[in-house]
C-alpha positions as CSV (number, residue, x, y, z in Angstrom):
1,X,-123.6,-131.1,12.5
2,X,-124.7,-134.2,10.9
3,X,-122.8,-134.0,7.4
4,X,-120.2,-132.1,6.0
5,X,-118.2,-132.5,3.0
6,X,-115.0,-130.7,1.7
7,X,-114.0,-129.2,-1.9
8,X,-111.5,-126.7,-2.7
9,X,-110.6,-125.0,-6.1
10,X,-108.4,-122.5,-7.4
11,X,-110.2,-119.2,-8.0
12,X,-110.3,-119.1,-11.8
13,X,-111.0,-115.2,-12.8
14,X,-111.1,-112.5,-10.4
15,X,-114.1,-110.4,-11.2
16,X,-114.3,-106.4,-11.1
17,X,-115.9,-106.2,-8.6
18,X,-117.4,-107.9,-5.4
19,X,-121.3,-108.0,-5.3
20,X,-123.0,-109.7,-2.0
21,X,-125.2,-112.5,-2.9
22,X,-128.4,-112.1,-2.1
23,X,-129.0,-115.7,-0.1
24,X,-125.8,-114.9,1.6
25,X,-126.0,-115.5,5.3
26,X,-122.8,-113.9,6.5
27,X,-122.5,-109.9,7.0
28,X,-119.8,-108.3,5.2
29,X,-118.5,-111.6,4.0
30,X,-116.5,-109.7,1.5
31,X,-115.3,-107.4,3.8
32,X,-115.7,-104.1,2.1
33,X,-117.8,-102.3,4.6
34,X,-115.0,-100.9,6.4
35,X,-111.9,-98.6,5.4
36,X,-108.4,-100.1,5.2
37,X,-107.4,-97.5,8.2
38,X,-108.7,-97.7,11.8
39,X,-111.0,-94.8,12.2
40,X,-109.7,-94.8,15.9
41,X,-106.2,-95.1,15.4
42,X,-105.5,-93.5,11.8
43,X,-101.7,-95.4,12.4
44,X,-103.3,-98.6,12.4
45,X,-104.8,-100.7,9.4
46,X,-108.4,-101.5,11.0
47,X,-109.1,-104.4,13.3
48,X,-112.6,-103.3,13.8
49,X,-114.4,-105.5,10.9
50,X,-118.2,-104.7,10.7
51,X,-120.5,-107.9,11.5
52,X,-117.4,-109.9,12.6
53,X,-115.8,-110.9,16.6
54,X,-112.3,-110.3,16.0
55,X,-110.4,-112.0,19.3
56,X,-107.5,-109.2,19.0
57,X,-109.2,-106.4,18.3
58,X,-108.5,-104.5,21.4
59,X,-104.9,-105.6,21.0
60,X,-102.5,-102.4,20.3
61,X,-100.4,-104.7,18.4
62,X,-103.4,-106.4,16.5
63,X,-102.5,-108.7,14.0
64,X,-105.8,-109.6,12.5
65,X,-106.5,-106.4,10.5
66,X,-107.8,-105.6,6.9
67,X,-105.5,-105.7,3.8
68,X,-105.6,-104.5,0.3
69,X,-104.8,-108.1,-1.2
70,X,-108.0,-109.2,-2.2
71,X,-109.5,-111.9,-4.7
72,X,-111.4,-109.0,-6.5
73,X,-108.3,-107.2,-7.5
74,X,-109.5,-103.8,-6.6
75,X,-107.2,-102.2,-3.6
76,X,-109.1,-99.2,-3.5
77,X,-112.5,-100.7,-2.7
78,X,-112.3,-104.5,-2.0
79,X,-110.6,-105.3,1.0
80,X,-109.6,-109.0,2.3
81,X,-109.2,-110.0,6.3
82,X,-104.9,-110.3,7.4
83,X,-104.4,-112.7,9.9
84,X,-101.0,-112.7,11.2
85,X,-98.9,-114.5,14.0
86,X,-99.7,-113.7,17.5
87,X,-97.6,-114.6,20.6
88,X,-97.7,-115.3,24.5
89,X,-94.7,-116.5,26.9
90,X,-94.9,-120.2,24.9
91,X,-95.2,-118.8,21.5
92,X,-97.6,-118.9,18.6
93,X,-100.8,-118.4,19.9
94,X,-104.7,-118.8,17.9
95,X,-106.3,-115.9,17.1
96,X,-109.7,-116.1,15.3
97,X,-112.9,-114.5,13.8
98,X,-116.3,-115.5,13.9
99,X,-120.2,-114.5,13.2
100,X,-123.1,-115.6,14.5
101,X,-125.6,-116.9,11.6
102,X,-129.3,-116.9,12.0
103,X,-130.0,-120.4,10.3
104,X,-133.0,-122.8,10.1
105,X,-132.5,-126.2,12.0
106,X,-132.5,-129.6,9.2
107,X,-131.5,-126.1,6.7
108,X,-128.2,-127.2,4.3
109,X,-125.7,-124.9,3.7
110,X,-123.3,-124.2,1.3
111,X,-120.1,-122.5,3.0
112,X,-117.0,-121.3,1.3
113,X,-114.1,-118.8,0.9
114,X,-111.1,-117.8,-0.8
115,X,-108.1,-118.3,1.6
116,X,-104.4,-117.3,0.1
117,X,-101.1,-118.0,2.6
118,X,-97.8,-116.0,2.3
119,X,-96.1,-119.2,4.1
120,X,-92.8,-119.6,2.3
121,X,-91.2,-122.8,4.1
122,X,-94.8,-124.2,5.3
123,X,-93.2,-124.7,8.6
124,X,-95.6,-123.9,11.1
125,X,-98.8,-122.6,10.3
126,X,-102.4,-123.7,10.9
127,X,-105.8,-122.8,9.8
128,X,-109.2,-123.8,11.4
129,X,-112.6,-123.7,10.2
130,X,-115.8,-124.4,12.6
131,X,-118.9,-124.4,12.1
132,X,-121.7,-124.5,15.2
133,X,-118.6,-125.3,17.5
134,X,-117.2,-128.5,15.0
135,X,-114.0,-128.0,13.7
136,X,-114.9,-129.0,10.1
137,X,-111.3,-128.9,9.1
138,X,-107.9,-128.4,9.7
139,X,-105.2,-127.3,7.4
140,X,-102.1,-127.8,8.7
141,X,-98.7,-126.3,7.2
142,X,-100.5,-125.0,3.8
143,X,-97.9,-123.9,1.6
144,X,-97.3,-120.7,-0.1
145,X,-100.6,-120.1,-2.1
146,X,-102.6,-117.2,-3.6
147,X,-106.2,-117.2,-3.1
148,X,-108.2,-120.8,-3.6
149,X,-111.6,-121.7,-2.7
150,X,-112.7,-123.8,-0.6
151,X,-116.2,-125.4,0.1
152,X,-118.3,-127.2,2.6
153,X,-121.8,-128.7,3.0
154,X,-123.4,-128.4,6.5
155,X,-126.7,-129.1,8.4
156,X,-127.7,-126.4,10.7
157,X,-128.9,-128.1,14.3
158,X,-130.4,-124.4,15.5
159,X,-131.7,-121.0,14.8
160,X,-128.4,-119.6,15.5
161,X,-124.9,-121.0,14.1
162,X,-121.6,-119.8,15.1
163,X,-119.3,-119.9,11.9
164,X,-115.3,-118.8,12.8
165,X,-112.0,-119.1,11.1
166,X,-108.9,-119.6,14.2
167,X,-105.2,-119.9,12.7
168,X,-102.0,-120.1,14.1
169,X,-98.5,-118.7,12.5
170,X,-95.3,-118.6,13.4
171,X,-93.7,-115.6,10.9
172,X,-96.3,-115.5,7.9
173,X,-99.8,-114.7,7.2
174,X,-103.2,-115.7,6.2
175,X,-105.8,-113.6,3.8
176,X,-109.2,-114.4,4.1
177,X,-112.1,-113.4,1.4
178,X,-115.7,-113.3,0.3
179,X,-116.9,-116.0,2.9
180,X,-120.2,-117.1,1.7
181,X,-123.1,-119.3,3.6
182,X,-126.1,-119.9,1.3
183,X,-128.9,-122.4,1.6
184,X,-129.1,-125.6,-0.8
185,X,-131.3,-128.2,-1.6
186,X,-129.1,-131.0,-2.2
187,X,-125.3,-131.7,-1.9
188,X,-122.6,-131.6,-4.1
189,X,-120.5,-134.6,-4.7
190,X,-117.1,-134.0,-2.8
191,X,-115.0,-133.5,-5.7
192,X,-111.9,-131.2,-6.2
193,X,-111.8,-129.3,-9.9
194,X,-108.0,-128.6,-10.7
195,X,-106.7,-125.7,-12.4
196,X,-106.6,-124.3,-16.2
197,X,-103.6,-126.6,-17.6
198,X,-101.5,-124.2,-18.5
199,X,-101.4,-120.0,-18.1
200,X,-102.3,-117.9,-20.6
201,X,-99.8,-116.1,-23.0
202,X,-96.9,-118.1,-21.8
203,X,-95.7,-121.4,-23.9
204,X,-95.2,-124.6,-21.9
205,X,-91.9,-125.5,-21.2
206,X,-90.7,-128.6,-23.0
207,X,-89.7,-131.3,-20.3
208,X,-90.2,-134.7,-19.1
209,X,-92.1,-135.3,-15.3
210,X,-90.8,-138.2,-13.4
211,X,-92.8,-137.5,-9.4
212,X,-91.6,-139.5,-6.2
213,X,-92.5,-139.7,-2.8
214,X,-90.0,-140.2,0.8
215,X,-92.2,-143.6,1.7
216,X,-94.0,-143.2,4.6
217,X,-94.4,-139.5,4.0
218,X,-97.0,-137.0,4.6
219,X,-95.0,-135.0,1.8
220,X,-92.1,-134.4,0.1
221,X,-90.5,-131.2,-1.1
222,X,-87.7,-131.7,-3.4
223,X,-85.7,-127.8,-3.0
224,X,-82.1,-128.5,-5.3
225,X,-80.5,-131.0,-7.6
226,X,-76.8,-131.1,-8.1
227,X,-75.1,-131.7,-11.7
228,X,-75.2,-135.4,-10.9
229,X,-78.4,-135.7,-10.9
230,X,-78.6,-135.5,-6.6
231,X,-81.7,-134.1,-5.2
232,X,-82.2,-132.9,-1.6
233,X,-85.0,-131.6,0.3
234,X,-87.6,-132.5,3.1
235,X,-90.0,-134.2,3.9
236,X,-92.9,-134.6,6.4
237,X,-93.9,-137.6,8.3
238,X,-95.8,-138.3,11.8
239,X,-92.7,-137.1,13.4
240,X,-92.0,-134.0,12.3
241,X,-89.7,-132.8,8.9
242,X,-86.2,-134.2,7.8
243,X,-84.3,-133.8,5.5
244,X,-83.4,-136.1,2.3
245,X,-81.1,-136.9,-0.6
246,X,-82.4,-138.8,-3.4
247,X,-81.0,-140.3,-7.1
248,X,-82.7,-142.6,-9.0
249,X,-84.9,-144.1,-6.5
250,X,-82.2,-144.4,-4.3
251,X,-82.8,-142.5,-1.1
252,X,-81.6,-141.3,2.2
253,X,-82.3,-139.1,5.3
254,X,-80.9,-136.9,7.7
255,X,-81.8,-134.4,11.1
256,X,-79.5,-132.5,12.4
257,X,-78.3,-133.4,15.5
258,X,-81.2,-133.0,18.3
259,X,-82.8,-131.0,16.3
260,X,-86.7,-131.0,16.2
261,X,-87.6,-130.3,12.1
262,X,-84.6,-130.4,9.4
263,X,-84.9,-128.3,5.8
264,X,-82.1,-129.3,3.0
265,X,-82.5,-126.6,0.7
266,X,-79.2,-126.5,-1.4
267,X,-76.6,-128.8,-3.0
268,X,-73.4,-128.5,-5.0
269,X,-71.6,-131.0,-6.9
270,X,-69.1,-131.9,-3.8
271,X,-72.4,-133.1,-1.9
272,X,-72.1,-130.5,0.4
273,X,-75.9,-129.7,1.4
274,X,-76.9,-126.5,3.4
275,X,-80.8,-125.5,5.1
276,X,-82.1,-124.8,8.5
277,X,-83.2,-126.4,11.4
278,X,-85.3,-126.0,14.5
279,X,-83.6,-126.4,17.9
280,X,-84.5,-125.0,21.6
281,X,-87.0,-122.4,20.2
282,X,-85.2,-121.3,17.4
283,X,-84.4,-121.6,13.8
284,X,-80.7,-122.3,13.0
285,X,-78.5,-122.8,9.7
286,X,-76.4,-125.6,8.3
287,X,-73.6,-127.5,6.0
288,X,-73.6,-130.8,5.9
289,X,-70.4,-132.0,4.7
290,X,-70.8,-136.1,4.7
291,X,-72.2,-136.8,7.5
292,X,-71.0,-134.2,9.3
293,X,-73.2,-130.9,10.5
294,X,-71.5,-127.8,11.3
295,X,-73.8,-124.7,12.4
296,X,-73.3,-121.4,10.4
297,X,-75.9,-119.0,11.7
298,X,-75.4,-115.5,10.3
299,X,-73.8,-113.7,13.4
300,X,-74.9,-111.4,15.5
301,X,-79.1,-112.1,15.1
302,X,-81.1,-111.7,18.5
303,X,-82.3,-115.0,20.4
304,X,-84.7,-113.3,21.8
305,X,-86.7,-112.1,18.5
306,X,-85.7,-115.4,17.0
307,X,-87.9,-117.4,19.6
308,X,-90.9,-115.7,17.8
309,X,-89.8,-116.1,13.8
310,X,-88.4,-118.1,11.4
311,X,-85.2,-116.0,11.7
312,X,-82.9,-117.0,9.4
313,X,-82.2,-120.4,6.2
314,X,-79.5,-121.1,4.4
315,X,-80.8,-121.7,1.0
316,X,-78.2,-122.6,-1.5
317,X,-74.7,-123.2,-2.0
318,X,-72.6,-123.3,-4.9
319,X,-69.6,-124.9,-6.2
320,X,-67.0,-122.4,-4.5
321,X,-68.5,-123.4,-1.2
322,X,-70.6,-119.7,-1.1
323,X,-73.6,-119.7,0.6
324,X,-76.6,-118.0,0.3
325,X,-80.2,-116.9,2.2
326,X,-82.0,-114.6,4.0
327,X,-82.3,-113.8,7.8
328,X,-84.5,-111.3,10.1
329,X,-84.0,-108.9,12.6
330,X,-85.9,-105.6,13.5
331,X,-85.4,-103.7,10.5
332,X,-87.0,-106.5,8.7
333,X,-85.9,-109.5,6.6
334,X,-82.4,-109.2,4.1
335,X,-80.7,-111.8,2.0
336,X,-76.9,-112.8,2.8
337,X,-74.2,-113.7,1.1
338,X,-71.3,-116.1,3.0
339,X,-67.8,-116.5,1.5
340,X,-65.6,-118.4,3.8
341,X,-66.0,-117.4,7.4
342,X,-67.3,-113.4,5.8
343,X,-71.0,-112.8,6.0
344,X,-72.2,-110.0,3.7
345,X,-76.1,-108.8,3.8
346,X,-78.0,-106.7,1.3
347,X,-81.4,-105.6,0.8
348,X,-83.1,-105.0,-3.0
349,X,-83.0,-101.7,-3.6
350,X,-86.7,-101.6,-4.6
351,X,-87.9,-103.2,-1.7
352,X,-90.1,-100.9,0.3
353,X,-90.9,-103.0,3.3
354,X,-87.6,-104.1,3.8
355,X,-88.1,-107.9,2.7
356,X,-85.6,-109.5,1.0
357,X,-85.3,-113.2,0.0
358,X,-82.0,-115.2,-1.5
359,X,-82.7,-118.3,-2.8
360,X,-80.2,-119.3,-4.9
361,X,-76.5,-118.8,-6.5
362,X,-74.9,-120.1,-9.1
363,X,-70.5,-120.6,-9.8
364,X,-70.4,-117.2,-11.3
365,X,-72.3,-115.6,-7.8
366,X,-75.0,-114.5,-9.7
367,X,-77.8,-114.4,-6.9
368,X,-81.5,-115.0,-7.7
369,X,-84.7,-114.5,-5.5
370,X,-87.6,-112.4,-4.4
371,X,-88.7,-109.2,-2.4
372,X,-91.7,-107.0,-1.7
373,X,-92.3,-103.9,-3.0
374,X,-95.5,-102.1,-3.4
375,X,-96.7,-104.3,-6.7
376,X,-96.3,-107.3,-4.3
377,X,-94.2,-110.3,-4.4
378,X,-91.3,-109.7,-7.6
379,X,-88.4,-111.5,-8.9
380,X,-84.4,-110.4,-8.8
381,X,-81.6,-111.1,-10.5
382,X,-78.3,-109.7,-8.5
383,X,-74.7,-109.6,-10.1
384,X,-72.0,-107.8,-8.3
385,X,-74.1,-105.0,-6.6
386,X,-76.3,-104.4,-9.9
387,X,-80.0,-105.6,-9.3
388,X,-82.5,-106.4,-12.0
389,X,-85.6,-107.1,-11.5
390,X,-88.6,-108.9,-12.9
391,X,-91.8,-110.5,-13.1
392,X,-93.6,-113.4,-15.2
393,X,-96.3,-111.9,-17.4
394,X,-99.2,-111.3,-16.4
395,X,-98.3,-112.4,-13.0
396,X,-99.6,-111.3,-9.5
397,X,-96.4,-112.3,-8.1
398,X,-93.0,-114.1,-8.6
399,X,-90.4,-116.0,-6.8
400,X,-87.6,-116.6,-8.3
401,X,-85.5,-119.7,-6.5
402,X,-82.4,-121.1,-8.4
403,X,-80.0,-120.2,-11.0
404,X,-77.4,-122.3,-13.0
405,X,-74.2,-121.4,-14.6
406,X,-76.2,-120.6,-18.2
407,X,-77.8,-118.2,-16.7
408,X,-81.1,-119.7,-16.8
409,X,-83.6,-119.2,-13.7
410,X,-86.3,-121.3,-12.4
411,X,-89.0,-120.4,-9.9
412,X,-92.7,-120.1,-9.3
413,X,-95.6,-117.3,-9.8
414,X,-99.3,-116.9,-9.3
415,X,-101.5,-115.5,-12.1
416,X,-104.9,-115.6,-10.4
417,X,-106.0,-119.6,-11.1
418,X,-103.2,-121.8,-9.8
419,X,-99.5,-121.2,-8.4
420,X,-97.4,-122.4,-11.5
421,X,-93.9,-122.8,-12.1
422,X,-91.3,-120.9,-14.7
423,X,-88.0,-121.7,-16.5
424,X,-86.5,-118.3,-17.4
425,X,-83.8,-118.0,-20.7
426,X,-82.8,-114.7,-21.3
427,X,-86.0,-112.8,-21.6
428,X,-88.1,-115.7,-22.8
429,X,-90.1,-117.0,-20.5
430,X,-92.0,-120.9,-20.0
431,X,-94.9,-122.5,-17.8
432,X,-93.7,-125.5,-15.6
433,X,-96.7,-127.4,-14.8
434,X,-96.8,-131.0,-13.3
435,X,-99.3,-132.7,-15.3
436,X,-102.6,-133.1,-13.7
437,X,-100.7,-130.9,-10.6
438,X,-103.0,-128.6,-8.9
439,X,-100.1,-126.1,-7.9
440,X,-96.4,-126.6,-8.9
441,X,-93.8,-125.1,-6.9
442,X,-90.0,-125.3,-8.8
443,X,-87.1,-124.9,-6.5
444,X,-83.8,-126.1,-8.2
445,X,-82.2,-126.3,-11.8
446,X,-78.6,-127.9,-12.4
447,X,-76.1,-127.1,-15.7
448,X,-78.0,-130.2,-17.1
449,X,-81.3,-128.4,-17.1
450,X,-82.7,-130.6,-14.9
451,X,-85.2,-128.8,-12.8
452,X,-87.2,-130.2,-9.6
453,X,-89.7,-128.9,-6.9
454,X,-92.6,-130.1,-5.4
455,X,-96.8,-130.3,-6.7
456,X,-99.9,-130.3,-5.0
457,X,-102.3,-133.2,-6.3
458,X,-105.3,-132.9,-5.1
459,X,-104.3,-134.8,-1.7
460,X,-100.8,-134.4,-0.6
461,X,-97.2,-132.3,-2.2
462,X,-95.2,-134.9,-4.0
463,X,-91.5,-134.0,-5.3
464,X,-90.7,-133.9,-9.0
465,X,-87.9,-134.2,-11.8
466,X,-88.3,-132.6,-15.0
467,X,-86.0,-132.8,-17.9
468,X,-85.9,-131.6,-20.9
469,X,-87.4,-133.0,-24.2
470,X,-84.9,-133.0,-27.4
């Protein structure tokens, strides 16, 4: 491989329909050659993906299988590649799939693909790409994306060139889409095209951006912010994630004790911060009271199953001291609900593959967050036992995250160009976008209606504060 060069850009407009290109090197690169169901197991999706080497194939419990999430928006005919965790005795393993291409040696090549990632917490998940046995890039911890592009530029050094996709999750999943290899004349400059500004039919909120960074980090992911004005979150540097309060460029951070990766992900106006943390194989929760950590995993949740998933997060706390987030076990994932030493769990009612996330609750216990039901990823609102639920127009799907005592809700959706944020009042709806943000994720919105997350600009997430304009 004597050159390569990376771009990536959100997918701007889904078309119809998928149509093979006729220069296009790569068989079934769209992957619609083959039904959703295993012709040889009809209680399986299929594993068996015409022109491609799929490493688990053979695996009853396959993980790399076909899906009906696809770029092309059309479930019924257009099919996309799941790639899903796989395990051995020491965890996470790579899985991959690959194609041998008959190229011409000093050819260029134009490769690329759309590539969407269900990863919630981006907190331990890798994707590969290799080209004639060169890893050409490496994306490591990709947050919670729909589909995006991605392209490269490669020389081909013989008549046949191995092109294959290896990825590694812990709990989530990769789709993969319409992989293209065409030949070129020239190269394009290596340049990165961000998204349409704003989302159509939906007015931009009116706020005011201030964007930090945890020096020294890889990232930063502001998650909650407090009436005055704290923010917490975490961040990633060469040693892993930890967690962070920050207020007015004033900054500090925190691990749990002994612990290997540290997520603040809630806040209330006493200080007291809860998240999760990663310790002896498994994911644990947490309150941080000063500087004092005291562990309040939701009882009763299998070791054993928790060695392999992101089992459980503590997610938000209010100013009661009420605590809520989600957990797994073998009936799937639920949210809980923790007042005082009493765990309560609950499921939406609308969820029918038993996937329920709480994110956030406010003084009144009005609980906000997502699940998945057959239209995808939606919003809820929960108030005593009464569920209602939502979605951002003209969204493919929503996430709801915080809620403060108004009543107003923040979050973050996906409308087929870019992952955008929303501020929620009653039933009017309002774009969050960072400017010049590529993706903007919001997390947290305090009785001020100061709302902050974390943006994608073009090279690494950066947190945010937005506040409103008068």
């Amino acid at each position: 491989m004597s050159t390569v060069l990376v771009t990536n850009t959100h997918i701007f407009k889904a078309q119809a329909t998928s149509r093979p290109q006729v220069d296009n090197l790569v068989v079934n690169g769209n992957f619609a050659a083959d039904p959703l169901v295993s012709p040889y197991d009809r209680t399986r999706t299929n594993p068996f993906i015409s022109g491609w080497y799929n490493s688990v194939a053979k695996n009853v419990s396959s993980t790399t299988s076909l899906d009906n999430y696809t770029v092309d928006d059309a479930e019924n005919y257009s099919l996309s590649v799941f790639i899903g965790p796989n395990y051995d005795d020491n965890g996470p393993t790579f899985t991959y799939i690959s194609q041998k291409l008959k190229t011409i040696p000093g050819q260029k090549y134009e490769l690329s693909y759309y590539l969407a990632n269900t990863d919630d917490e981006a907190s331990s998940n890798i994707f590969q790409t290799y080209v004639g046995g060169q890893l050409i890039d490496e994306k490591v911890n990709l947050p919670f994306q729909g589909f995006t592009k991605y392209t490269y530029y490669f020389v081909a050094k013989s008549r046949t060139t191995e092109l294959k996709f290896a990825s590694k999750q812990r709990s989530y999943w990769y789709n993969l889409d319409n992989v293209s290899v065409t030949p070129v004349n020239k190269f394009i400059k290596n340049e990165v095209s961000p998204p349409e500004t704003e989302a159509s039919l939906i007015p931009r909120a009116k706020l005011v951006f201030s964007t930090f960074d945890i020096p020294n980090s890889i990232a930063t992911d502001a998650q909650a912010i407090n009436d005055q004005g704290d923010i917490v979150g975490y961040f990633r540097d060469s040693t892993g994630d930890h967690g962070f309060s920050w207020n007015s460029g004033n900054f500090s951070t925190f691990d749990y004790p002994n612990a290997l990766l540290t997520y603040a992900n809630g806040i209330n106006n006493q200080a007291n911060v809860v998240g999760s943390y990663y310790q002896n194989t498994v994911y644990n929760t947490f309150l941080k009271i000063g500087d004092s950590f005291s562990n309040i995993d939701v009882p009763g949740l299998d070791p054993v199953f928790a060695q392999s998933f992101s089992n459980q997060s503590a997610r938000d706390i209010n100013n009661q001291g009420d605590v809520v987030g989600f957990f797994r076990d073998g009936s799937g994932t639920h949210g809980f609900l923790k007042k005082g030493n009493s765990y309560t769990s609950f499921d939406n009612p609308n969820t029918t593959y038993q996937y329920t996330i709480a994110n956030g609750i406010n003084d009144g216990g009005d609980i906000v967050g997502f699940f998945q039901s057959t239209k995808g990823y939606q919003a809820f609102l929960k108030q005593g036992d009464n569920f209602t639920n939502f979605d951002v127009p003209g969204a493919i799907f929503t996430h709801a995250s915080s809620v403060n005592n108004q009543g107003n809700i923040v979050g973050f959706f996906y409308d087929g160009v870019a992952n955008r944020g929303f501020l929620k009042q009653g039933n009017k709806f309002t774009v969050i976008n960072v400017p010049g943000a590529y993706s903007t994720y919001v997390y947290g919105i305090n009785n001020q209606g100061q709302i902050v997350g974390y943006f994608y600009d073009g090279t690494k997430r950066r947190g945010f504060i937005a506040r409103p304009k008068w």
